[in-house]
N, C-alpha and C positions, 0 to 999 in steps of 0.2 A: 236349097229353097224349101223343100218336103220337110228337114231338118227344123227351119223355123215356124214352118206352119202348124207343126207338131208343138212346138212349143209354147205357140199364141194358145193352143187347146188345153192347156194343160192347166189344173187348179192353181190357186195361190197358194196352198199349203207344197203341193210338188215341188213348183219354182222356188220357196224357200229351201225344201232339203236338201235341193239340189244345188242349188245357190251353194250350200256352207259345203257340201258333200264335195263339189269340184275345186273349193279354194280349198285345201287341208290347212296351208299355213296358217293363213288366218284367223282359221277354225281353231286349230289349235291354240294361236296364242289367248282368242277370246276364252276359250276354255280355261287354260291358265290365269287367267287375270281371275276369272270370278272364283276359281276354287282358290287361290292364292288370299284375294281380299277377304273372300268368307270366312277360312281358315284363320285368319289374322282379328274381324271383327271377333271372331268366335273365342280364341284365345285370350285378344288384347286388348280392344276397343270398345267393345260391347259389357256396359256396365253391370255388375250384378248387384239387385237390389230383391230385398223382399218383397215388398209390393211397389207397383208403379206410382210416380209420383203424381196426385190427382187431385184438382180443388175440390173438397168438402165443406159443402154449405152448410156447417154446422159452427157453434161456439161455446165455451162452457164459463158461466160467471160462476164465484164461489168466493163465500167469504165466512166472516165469524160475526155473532151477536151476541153477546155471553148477556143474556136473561134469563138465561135457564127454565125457558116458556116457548114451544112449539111455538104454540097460539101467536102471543110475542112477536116471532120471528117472521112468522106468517105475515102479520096484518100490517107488520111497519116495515117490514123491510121489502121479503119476496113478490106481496101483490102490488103494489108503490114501482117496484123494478118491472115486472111485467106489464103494468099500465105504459109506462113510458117507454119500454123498448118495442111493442107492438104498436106504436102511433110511428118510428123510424120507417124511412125508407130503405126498403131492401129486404124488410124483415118479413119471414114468412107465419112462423110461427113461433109460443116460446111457450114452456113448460116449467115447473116452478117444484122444488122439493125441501121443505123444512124441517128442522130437528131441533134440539134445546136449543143451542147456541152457532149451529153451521147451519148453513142453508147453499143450493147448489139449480141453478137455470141455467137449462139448453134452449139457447138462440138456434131455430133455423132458418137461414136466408133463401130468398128467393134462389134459383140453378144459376140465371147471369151476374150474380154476386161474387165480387173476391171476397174470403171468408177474412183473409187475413189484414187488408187495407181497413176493412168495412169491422172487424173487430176492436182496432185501433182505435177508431175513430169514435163507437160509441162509448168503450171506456174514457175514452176524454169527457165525453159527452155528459155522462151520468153523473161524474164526479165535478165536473162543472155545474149541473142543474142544481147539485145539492139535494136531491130528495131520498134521499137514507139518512138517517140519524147519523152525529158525526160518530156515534160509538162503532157502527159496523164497517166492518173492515170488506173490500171491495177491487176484484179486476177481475177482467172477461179478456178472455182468450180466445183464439183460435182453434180450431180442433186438428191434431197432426197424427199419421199413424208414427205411433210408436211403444214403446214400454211404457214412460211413465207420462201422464197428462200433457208435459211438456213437450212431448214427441219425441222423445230421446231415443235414439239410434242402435245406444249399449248402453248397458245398464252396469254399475260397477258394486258389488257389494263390500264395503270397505267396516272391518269389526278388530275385535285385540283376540290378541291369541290366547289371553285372561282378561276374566269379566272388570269390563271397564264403564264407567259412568255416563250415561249419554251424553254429558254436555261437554264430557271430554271426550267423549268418541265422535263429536260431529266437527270439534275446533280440529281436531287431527285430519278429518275427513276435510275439512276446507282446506288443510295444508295440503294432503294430497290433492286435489283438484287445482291448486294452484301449480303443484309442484308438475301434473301433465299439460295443463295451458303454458309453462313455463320450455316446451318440448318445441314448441311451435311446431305441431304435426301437421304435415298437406291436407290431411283429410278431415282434421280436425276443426271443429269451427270454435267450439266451447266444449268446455268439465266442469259443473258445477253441483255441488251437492240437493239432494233434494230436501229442505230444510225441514225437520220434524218439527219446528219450534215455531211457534205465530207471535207475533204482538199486537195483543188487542187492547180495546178499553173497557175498563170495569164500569156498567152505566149504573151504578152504586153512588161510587165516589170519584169517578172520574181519573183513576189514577191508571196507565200504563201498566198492564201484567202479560209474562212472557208465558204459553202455555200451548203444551207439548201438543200437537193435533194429530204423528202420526207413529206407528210402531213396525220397524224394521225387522227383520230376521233372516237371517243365511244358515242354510243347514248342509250338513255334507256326511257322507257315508265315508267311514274310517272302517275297513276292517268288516266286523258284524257290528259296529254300533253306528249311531247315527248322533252326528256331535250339532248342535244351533251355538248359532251365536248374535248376541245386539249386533245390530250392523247399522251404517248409514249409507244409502243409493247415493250413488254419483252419475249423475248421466252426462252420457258423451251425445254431443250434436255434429253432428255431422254436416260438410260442406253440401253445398248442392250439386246432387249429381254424382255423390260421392261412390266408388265401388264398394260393399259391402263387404267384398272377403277381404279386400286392400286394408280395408278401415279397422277390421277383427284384428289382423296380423299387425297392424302400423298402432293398437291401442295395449297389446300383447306384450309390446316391444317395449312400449314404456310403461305396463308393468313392471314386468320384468326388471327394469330399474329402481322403481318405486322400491320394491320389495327388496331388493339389495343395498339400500339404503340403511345408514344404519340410523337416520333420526327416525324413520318408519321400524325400529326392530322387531318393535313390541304387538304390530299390527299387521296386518294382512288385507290386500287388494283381489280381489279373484272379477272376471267376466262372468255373470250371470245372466246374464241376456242379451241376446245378440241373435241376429238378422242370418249372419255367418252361414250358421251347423245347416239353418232351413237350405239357403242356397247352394251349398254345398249338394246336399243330398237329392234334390230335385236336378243338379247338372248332372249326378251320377246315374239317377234314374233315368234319365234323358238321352245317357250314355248305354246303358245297358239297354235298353229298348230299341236303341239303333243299332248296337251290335247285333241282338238278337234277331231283330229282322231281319236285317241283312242275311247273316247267316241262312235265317226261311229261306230268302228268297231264292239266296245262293243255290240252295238244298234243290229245291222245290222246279225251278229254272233248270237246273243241270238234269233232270229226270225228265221234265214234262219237254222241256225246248233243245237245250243244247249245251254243254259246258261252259264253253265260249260266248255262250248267248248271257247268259248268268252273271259271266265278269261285267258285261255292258249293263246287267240291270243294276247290277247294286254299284257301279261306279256314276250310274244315271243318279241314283238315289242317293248319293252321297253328294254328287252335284247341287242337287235339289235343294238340301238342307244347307250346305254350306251358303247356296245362293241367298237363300230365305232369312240367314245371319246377317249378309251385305244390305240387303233392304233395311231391314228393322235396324240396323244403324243408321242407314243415310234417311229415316221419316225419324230419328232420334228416339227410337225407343229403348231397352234394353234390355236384359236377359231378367228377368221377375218370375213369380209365382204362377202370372196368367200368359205370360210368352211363352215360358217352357211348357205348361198346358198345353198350347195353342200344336207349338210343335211335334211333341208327343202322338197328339189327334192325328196331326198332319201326316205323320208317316203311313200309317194305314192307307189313306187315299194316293200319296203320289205313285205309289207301287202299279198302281195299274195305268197311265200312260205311257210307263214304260216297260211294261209286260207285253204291252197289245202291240206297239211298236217293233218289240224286238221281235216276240212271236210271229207278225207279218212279212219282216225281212226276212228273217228264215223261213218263213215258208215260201217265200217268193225267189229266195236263190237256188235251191233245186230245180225249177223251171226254167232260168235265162242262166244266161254267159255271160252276159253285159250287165255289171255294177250298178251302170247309172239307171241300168232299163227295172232293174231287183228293186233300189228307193222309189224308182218312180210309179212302180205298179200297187208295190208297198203302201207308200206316202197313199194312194189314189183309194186306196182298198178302204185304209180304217179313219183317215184323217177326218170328214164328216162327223163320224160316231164319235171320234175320240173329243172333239173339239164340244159335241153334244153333250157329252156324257161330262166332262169335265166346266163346262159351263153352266149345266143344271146345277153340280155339284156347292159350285160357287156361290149362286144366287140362291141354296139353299142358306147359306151362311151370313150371305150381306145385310137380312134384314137387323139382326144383332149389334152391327157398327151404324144403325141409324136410331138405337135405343138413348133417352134422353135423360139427364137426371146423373146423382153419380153412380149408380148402377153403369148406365151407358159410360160413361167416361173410365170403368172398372175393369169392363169386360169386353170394351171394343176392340184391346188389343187381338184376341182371340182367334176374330173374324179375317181382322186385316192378315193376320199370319196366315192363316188357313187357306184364302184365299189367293194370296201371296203363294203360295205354297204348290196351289194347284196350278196357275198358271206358268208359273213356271218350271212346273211338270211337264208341261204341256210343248211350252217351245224347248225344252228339254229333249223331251221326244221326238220332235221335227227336227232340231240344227245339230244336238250333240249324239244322239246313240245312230244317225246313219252315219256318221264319222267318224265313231267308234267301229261299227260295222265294219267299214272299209277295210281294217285291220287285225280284225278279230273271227268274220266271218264272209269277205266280199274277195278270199284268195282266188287265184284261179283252181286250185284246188278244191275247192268249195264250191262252185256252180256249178249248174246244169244239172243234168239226171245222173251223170256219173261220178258224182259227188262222193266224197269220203261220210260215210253216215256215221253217227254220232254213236259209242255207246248206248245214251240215252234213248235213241229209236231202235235200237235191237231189243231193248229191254222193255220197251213197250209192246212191240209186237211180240214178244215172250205172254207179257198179261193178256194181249186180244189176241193169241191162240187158245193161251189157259182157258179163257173164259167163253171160247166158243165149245172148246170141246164140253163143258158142262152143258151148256147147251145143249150138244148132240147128244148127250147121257142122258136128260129131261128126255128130249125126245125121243129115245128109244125105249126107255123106263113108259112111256106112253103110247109104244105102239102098238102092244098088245090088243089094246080096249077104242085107239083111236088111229083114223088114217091121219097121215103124217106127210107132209114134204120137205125134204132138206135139200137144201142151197147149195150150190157150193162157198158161197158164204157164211156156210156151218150153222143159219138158222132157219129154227123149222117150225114151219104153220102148219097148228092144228087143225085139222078138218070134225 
């Protein structure tokens, strides 16, 4: 009866540790499951992309006037197009730039705009009204991140291994783009050349002329020389959603064939842009940043707390992050330029609710005998603080995922991780490291006063002898000139 009335007393945070602390199996397998699925989104599930896929309320029209007059282009074509696209609904703002015979307007739409439905639709529109002369040539697009305007994924630079004519090096280059759309690859949506050639109208004579609007070049370092060559862009579009590294290797592949081809002998296909090498190198650094901590931690824990205290923080910590994988898949985000950020940030902070966790369990099983009485005094001591400290933490963060605009829509991933991250630091430290404990540091061996001490405390009490005896060297270096009392706690006030 005493039994439960102790336990009506006891915090919400106790009744949890305790909770997972007396069921092991359970605990155990919940453990299992979240590092198992982390490990899995982490590896398999969890997309890599360069940046997150985000609506951008922007669009870009661009076309040709061949007058060979700014002026010209200006007054019949670009202000004529900005009159009529700032009277549209949705439209925010738009900007206007002219040259002899191209001319180029940024459409931006209001934030609850789709950039992409609502770009469609005024090119129909414009070209419907009829208010451009029929000589200029005209489409507005959507604005996508990628390499080339079109938002292309991989960028392919396709040129002859001897100088060839461009308008045979772009028919060969539409061969190849056919010959990878011909692959039918998973990840592939389309390959299609980026065409240097336009066709406009001469407002002279009215007659159809075909005329070059752009200039390619692929260079590469042979040896000590550096070799260019004419080339023409081929961009890869990619499915939605597609994995980045999947898509580098699965467009590699069918180089590789391309170029073993022998109607292709005379030419050459290379990856010149790609999403890839970035994501690559941000999961390594992502990788090396979590080794290396850990390792701190490991170092640092094994000296200040306990050896065994050590294995439970950085296997806390590795919980942590794997958990914070399972999330960011199941709200569909995935592994990008500002997730791995986010993560990176994140490490620094989870390290400390399960520092102060484990630190309190060990200090609390030198005093009891009893396991559960160690979590409970434990849990009782820091959970307050920690819950304090870890929730200011958070809501330092939150105002970031309530930023509006694409900015907000750019960098909210950041917050959610971070936060994400912290909290389940948190019940991390209440349900898994006293469960960890139990096995690690909760032996019978291990309690009460006559506990086996650690290394680690004979070696600090090593430093806080060293350090007192300078102490008593100060103060006897000072006794000549001043009265002095020493402690037997070996410090001593100056009188």
């Amino acid at each position: 009866m005493s039994e439960i009335k102790n336990n009506n007393k006891l915090r919400l945070t106790q009744k949890l540790s305790l909770f997972f602390f007396s069921r092991t199996k359970t605990t155990a397998l919940l453990w299992l499951v979240i590092v198992v699925f982390g490990a899995l989104c982490y590896t398999t599930l969890l997309k890599r992309e360069g940046f997150p896929t985000i609506n951008t309320p922007y669009a870009f029209a661009s076309g040709t006037y061949f007058v060979n007059d700014p002026a010209k282009v200006d007054a019949q074509v670009s202000k004529p197009l900005m009159d009529y696209l700032l009277k549209q609904d949705g439209v925010k703002k738009v900007t206007a730039q002219s040259s002899s015979n191209f001319y180029t307007v940024i459409v931006i739409y209001k934030d609850n705009v789709n950039a992409v439905t609502r770009s469609k639709q005024l090119d129909a529109q414009v070209k419907a009204a009829k208010i451009l002369p029929a000589q200029a040539n005209f489409q507005i697009k959507d604005f996508k991140f990628g390499f080339t305007p079109g938002g292309d994924n991989i960028v392919i630079s396709f040129y002859g291994k001897q100088p060839t004519p461009t308008p045979v090096l772009a028919a060969q280059a539409k061969e190849a783009a056919d010959f990878i759309n011909s692959k039918n690859l998973a990840l592939v949506k389309s390959a299609s050349i980026v065409n240097p050639y336009d066709k406009v109208i001469n407002p002279i004579n009215g007659q159809a002329v075909i005329a070059q609007k752009s200039f390619d070049r692929y260079g590469s370092r042979v040896g000590n020389q550096n070799a260019f060559y004419d080339s023409i862009v081929i961009g890869i579009q990619a499915q939605p959603g597609a994995d980045n590294l999947k898509l580098d290797k699965e467009v590699s592949t069918a180089l590789d064939e391309l170029n073993n081809n022998p109607k292709f002998a005379n030419y050459n296909a290379v990856i010149s842009a790609s999403f890839a090498p970035q994501v690559k190198a941000q999961i390594n650094e992502l990788q090396r940043v979590l080794l290396e901590g850990l390792l701190a931690v490991l170092i640092i824990a094994s000296l200040l707390i306990a050896v065994r205290a050590s294995f439970i923080t950085v296997i806390s910590m590795v919980t942590v992050i794997l958990a914070v994988n399972g999330v960011l898949y199941l709200i569909g985000y995935s592994l990008n330029t500002i997730t791995l950020f986010g993560l990176i940030l994140s490490l620094s902070l989870v390290v400390d609710d399960t520092i102060i966790m484990t630190e309190a369990i060990d200090a609390s099983r030198r005093k009891e005998k009893d396991p559960k009485e160690v979590i409970k005094i434990a849990t009782g001591k820091i959970s307050r603080a920690m819950i304090a400290a870890t929730l200011t933490a958070a809501l330092c963060f939150a105002p970031i995922a309530f930023v509006g605009g694409v900015l907000g829509s750019f960098v909210r991933a950041i917050p959610i991780t971070i936060i994400s991250a912290l909290l389940i630091s948190l019940l991390t430290a209440l349900i898994f490291i006293p469960f960890l404990a139990r096995y690690l540091l909760l032996s019978k061996k291990q309690l009460g006063k006559s506990a086996k001490k650690e290394r680690s405390a004979g070696i600090e009490a090593r430093i806080a002898r060293f350090i007192s005896a300078q102490e008593a060297d100060v103060c006897r270096h000072h006794g000549s000139s001043h009265r002095f009392q020493l402690h037997r706690s070996k410090r001593c006030i100056i009188r």
